[in-house]
MIDREN-982277 format. One record per residue (C-alpha): residue number from 0; z, x, y; residue in one letter. Coordinates in Angstrom, 1 decimal. Layout:
{node NUM {Z X Y} "A"};
...
***
This chain:
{node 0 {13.2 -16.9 57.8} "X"};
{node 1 {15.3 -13.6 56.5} "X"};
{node 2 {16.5 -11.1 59.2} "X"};
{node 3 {17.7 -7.8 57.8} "X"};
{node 4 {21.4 -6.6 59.2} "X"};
{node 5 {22.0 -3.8 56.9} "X"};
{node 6 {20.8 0.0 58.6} "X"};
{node 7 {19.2 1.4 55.6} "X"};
{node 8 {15.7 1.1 54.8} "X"};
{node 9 {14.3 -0.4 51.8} "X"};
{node 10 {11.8 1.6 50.4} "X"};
{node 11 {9.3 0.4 47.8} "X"};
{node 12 {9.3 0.9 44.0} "X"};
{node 13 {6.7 3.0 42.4} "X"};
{node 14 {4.4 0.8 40.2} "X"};
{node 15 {4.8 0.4 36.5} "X"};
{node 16 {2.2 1.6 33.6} "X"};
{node 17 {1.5 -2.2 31.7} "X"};
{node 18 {0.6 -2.6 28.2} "X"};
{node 19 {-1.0 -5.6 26.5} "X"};
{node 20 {0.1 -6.9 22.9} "X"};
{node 21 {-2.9 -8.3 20.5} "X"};
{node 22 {-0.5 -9.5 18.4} "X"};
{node 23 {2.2 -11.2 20.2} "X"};
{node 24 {-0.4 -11.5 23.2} "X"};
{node 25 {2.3 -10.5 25.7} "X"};
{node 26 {2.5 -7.9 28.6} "X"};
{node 27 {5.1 -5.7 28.7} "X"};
{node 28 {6.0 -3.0 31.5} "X"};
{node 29 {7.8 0.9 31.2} "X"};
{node 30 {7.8 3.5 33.9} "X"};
{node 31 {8.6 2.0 37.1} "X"};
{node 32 {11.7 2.9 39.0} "X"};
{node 33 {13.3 1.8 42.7} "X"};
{node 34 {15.7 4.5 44.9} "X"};
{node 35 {18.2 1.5 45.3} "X"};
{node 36 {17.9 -1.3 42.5} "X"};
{node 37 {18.4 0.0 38.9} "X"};
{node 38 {15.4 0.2 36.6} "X"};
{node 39 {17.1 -3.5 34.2} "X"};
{node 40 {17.0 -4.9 37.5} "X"};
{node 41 {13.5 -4.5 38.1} "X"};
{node 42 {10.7 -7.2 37.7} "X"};
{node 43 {7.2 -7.0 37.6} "X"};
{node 44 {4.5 -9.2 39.4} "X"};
{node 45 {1.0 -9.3 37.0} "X"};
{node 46 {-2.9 -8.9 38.3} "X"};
{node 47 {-5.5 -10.1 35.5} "X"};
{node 48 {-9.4 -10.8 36.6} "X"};
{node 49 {-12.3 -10.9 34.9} "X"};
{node 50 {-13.6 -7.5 36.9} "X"};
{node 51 {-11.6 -4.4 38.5} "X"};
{node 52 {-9.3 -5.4 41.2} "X"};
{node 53 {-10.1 -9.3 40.5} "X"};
{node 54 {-7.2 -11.7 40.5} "X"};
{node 55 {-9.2 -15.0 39.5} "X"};
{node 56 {-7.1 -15.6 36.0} "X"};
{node 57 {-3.9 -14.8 37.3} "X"};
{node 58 {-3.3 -14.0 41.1} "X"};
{node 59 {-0.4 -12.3 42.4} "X"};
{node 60 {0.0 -13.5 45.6} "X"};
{node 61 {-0.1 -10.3 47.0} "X"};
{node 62 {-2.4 -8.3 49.0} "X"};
{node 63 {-4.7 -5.6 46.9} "X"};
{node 64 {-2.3 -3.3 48.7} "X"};
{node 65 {0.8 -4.6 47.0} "X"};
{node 66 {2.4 -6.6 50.5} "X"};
{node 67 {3.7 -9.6 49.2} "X"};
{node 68 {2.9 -13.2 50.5} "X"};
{node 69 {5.7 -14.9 49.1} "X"};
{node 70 {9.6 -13.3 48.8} "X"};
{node 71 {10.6 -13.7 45.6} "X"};
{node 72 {11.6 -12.3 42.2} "X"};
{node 73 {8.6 -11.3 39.6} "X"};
{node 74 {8.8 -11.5 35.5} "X"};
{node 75 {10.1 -9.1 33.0} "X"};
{node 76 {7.5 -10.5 30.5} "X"};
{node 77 {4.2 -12.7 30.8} "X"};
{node 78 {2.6 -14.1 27.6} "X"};
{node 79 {-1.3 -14.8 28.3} "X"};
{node 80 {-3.6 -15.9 25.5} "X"};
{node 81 {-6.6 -14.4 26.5} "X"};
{node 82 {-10.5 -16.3 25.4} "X"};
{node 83 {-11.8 -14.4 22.3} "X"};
{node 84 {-14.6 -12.0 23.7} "X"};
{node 85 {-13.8 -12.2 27.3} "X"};
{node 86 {-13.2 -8.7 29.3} "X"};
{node 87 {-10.2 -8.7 31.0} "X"};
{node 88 {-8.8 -6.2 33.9} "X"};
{node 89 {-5.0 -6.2 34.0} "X"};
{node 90 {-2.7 -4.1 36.9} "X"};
{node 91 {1.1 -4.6 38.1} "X"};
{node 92 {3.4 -3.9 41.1} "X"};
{node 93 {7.3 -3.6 40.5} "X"};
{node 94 {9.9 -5.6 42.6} "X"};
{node 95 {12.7 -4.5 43.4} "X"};
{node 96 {15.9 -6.9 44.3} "X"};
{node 97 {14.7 -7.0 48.1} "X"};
{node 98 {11.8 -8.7 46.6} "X"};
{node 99 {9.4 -5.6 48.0} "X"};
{node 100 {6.9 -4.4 45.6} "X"};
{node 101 {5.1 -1.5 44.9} "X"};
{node 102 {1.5 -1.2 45.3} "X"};
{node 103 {-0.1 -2.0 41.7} "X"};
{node 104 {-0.3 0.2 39.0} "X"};
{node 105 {-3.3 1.4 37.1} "X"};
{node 106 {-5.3 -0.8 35.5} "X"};
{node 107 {-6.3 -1.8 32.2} "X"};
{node 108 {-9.3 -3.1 30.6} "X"};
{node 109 {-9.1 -5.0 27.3} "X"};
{node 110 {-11.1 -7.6 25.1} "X"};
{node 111 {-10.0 -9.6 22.2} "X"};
{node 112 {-12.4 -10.4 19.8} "X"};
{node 113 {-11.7 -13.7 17.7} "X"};
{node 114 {-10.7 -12.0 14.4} "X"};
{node 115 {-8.4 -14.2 12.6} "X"};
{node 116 {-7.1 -14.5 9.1} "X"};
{node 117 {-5.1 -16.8 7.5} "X"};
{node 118 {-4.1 -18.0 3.9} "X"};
{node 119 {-4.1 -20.7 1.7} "X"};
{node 120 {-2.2 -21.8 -1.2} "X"};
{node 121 {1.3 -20.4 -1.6} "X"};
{node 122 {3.0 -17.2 0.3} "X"};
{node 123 {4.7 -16.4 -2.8} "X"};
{node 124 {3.4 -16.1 -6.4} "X"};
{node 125 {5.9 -16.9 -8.9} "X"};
{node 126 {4.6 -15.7 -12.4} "X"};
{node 127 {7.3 -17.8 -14.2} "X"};
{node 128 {8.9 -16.9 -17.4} "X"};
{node 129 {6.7 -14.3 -19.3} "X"};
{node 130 {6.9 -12.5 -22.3} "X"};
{node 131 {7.9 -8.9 -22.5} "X"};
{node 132 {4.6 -7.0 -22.4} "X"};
{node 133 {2.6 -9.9 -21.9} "X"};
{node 134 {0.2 -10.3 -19.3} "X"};
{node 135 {-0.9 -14.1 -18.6} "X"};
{node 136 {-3.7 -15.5 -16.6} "X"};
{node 137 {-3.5 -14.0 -12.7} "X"};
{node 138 {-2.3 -15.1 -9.4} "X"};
{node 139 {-4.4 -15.4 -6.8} "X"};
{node 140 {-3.5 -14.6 -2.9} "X"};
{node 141 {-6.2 -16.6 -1.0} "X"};
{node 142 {-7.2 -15.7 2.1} "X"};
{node 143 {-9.5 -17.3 4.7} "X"};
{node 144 {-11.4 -16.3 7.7} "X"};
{node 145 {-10.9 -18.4 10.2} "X"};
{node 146 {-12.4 -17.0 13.2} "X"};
{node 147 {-15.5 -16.2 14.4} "X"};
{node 148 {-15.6 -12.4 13.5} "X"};
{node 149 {-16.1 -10.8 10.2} "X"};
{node 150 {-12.3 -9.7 8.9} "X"};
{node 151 {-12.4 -6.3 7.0} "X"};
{node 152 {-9.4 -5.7 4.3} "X"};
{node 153 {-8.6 -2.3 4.9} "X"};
{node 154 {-5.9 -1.6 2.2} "X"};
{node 155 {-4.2 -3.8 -0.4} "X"};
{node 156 {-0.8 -2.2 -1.7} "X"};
{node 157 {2.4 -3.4 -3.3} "X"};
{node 158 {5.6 -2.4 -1.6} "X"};
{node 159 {6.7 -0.8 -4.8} "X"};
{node 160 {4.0 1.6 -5.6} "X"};
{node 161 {5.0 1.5 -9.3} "X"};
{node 162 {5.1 -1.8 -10.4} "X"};
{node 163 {5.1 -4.4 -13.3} "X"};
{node 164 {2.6 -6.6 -10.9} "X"};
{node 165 {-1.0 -5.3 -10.6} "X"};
{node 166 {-3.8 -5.8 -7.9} "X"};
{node 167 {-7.1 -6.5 -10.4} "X"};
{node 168 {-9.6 -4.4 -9.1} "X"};
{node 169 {-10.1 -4.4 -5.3} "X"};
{node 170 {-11.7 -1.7 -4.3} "X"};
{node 171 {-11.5 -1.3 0.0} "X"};
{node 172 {-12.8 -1.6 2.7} "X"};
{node 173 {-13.9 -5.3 2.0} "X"};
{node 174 {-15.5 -7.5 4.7} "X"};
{node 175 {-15.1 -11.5 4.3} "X"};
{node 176 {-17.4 -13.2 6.7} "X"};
{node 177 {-16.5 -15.7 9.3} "X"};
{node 178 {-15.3 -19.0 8.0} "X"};
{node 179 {-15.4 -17.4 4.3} "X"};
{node 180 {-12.0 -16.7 2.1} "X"};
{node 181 {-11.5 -14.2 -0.6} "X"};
{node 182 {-9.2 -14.2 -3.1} "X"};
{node 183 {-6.8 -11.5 -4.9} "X"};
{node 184 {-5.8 -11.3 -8.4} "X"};
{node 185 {-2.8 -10.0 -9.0} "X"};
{node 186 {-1.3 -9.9 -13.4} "X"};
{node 187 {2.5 -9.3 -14.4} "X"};
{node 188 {2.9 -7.7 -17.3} "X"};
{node 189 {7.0 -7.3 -18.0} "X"};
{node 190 {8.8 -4.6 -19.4} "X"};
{node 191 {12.3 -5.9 -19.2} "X"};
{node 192 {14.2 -8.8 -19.3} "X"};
{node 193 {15.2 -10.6 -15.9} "X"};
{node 194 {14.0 -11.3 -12.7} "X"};
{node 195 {11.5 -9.0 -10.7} "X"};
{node 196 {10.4 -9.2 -7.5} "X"};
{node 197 {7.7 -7.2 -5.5} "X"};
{node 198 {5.4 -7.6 -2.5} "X"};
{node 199 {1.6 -7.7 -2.3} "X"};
{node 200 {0.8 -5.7 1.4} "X"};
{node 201 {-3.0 -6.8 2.6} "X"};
{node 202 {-3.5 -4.8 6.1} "X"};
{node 203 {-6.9 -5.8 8.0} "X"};
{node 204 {-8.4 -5.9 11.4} "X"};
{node 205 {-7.1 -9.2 12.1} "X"};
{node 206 {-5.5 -9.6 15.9} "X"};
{node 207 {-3.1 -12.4 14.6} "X"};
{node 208 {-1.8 -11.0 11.2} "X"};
{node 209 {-2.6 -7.5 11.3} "X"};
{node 210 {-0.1 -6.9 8.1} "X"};
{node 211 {-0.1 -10.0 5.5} "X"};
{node 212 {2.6 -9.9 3.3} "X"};
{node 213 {2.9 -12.2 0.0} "X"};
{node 214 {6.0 -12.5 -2.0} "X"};
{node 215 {5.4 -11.5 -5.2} "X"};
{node 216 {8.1 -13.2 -8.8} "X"};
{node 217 {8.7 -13.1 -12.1} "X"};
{node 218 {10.8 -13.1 -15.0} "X"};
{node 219 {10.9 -10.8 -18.4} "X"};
{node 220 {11.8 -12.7 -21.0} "X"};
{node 221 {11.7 -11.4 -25.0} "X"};
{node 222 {8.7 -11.9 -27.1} "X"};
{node 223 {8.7 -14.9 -29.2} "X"};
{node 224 {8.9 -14.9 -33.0} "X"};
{node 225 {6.0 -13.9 -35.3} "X"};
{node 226 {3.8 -17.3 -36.5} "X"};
{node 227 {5.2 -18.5 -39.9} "X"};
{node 228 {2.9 -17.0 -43.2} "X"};
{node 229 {2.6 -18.2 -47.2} "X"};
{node 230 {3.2 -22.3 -46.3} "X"};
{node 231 {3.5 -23.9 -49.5} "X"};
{node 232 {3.9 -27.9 -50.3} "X"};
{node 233 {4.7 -28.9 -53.5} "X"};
{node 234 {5.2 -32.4 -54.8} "X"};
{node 235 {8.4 -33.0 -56.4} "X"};
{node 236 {8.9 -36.4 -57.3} "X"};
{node 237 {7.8 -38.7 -54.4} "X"};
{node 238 {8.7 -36.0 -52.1} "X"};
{node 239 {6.9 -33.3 -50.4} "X"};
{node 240 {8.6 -29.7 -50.4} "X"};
{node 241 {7.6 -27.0 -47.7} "X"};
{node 242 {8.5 -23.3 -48.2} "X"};
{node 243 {6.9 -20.2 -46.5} "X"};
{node 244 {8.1 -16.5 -45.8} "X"};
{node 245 {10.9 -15.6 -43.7} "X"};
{node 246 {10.0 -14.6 -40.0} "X"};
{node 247 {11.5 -11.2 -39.5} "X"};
{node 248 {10.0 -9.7 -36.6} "X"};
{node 249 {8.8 -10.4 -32.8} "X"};
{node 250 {5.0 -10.9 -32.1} "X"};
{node 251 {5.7 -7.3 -30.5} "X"};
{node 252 {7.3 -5.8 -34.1} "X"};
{node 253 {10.9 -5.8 -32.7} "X"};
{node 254 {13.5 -7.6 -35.5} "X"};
{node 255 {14.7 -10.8 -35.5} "X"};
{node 256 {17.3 -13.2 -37.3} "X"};
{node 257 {15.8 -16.7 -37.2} "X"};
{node 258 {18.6 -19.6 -37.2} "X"};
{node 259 {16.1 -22.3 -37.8} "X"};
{node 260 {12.3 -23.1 -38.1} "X"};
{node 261 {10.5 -26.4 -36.1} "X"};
{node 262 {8.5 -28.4 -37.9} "X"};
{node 263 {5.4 -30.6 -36.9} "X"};
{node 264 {3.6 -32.9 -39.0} "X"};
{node 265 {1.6 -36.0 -39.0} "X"};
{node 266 {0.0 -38.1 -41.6} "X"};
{node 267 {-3.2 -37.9 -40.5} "X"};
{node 268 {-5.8 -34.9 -40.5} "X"};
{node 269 {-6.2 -33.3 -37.2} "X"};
{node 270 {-4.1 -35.8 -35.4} "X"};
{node 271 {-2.9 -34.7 -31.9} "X"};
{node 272 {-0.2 -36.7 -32.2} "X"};
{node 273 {3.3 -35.4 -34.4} "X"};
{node 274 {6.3 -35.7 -35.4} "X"};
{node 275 {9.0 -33.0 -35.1} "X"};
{node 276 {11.8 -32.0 -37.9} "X"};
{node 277 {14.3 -30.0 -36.5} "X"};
{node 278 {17.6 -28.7 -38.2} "X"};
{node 279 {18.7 -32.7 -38.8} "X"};
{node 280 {16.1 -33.4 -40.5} "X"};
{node 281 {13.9 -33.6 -43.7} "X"};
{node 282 {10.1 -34.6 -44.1} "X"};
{node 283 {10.1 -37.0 -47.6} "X"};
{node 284 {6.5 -38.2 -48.8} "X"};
{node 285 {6.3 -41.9 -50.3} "X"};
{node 286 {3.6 -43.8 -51.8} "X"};
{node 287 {1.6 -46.0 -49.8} "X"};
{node 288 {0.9 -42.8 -46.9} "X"};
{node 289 {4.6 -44.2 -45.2} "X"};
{node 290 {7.3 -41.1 -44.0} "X"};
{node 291 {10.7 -41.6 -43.6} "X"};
{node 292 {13.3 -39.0 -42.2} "X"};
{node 293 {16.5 -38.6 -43.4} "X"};
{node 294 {19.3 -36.4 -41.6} "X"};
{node 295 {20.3 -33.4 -43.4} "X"};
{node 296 {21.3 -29.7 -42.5} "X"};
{node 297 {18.3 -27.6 -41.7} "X"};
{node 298 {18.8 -23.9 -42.7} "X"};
{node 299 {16.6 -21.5 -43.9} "X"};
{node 300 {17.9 -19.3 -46.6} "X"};
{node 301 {18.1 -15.1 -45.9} "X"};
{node 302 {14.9 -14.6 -47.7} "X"};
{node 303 {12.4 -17.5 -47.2} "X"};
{node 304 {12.3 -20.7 -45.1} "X"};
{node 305 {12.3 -24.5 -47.0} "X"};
{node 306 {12.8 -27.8 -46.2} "X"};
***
């Protein structure tokens, strides 16, 4: 039982315009006010049916001209995950802090169609280590449908606009069918040396990820030497002597100083298997097809490389 000891009378609040979030699937409220309980005090008491006026999903316990059957405060928020292709009819009254409400507000009509998208595989593409003004084999994004609606791609950007990364040839709008994926190329080609970093933007008709965002790595590194040209092996005694032209430039024509040269060698014809010789060592031939390896310096000389 409440009796009321204070003279002035409680008027009621005027009703509050409600909104409905796809995304976040919550209601929110703006636009209600009350002559005695300020507007962050207010709370909000929620109507949805599946036809006009209709309080069969959620009832307010009120009558359809807002007088309240229970005393007691409303929500500020309500999340509600509505049944893909259902109609829904959503209104609101305000409540002020005497727990009287408004009559309800206009009402809304809205429908969620089961368009989902999701994807598969990594969020972010690291390219690795690459070669300046190389471009290696692409990165995909890989995205699936996973509701029961077709998804359309609407735009696929990178959040630089002018960037070392590249989208290989996607051409929008572009619809991937219910319970198909799709996937994205995207290259890195390099211009520098370090790290960059860059995002791939894929906006779609999706209700749960309207925006997908993938993080998009790599690193410039230089460009390796040129291959080695002119090997020669000459016998001299029991031993076998490699010389060849100096390397000088970068597969890409920039110069170079080479410290030292690698060498692998077996001593069999197209054997997978080899030996290295590094700067410790030296490659000997002996009769009888047996190799020994015997620590020396390994330098080439300023105009050709030998062993």
């Amino acid at each position: 039982m409440y009796q009321k000891n204070f003279p002035a009378v409680n008027t009621a609040p005027s009703p509050p315009t409600v909104a409905f979030d796809h995304v976040s699937n919550r209601f929110s409220f703006s636009g209600a006010s009350d002559d005695t309980t300020p507007f962050a005090a207010l709370t909000y008491n929620l109507r949805i049916g599946t036809c006009p006026g209709l309080g069969d999903v959620i009832s307010p316990m009120s009558s359809a001209n807002g007088f309240r059957r229970i005393a007691a405060r409303g929500r500020k928020e309500y999340l509600f995950n509505p049944q893909p292709g259902v109609t829904y009819y959503a209104s609101a009254q305000t409540i002020d802090n005497g727990f009287l409400g408004s009559v309800f507000g206009n009402e809304i009509m809205f429908v969620v169609q089961d368009q989902l998208i999701d994807y598969c595989g990594p969020i972010t593409l690291d390219f690795g280590s690459v070669y300046l003004n190389n471009t290696p084999a692409p990165e995909y994004a890989n995205l699936v449908n996973i509701g029961n609606e077709a998804i359309v791609l609407n735009s696929i950007t990178l959040q630089s606009g002018y960037s070392v990364f590249e989208v290989i040839n996607q051409d929008v709008p572009i619809t991937v069918p219910p319970g198909s994926s799709y996937a994205i190329g995207i290259t890195f080609t390099p211009t520098t040396e370090g790290i960059v970093s860059d995002s791939l933007i894929i906006a779609s008709n999706a209700t749960n990820h309207p925006q997908l965002t993938f993080a998009l790595t790599g690193r410039g590194v230089s460009s390796p030497p040129d291959s080695v040209q002119n090997l020669q092996i000459a016998m001299i005694g029991a031993d076998a002597h490699l010389s060849w032209d100096a390397v000088l430039s970068t597969t890409t024509g920039d110069p170079i100083e080479v410290n030292r040269y690698l060498v692998l060698f077996d001593q069999l014809p197209d054997n997978q298997h080899f030996w290295v010789s590094d700067k410790y060592y030296r490659i000997e031939l002996y009769p009888l097809r047996s190799w020994s390896i015997q620590p020396v310096m390994f330098l080439p000389d300023s105009s050709s490389g030998s062993i």
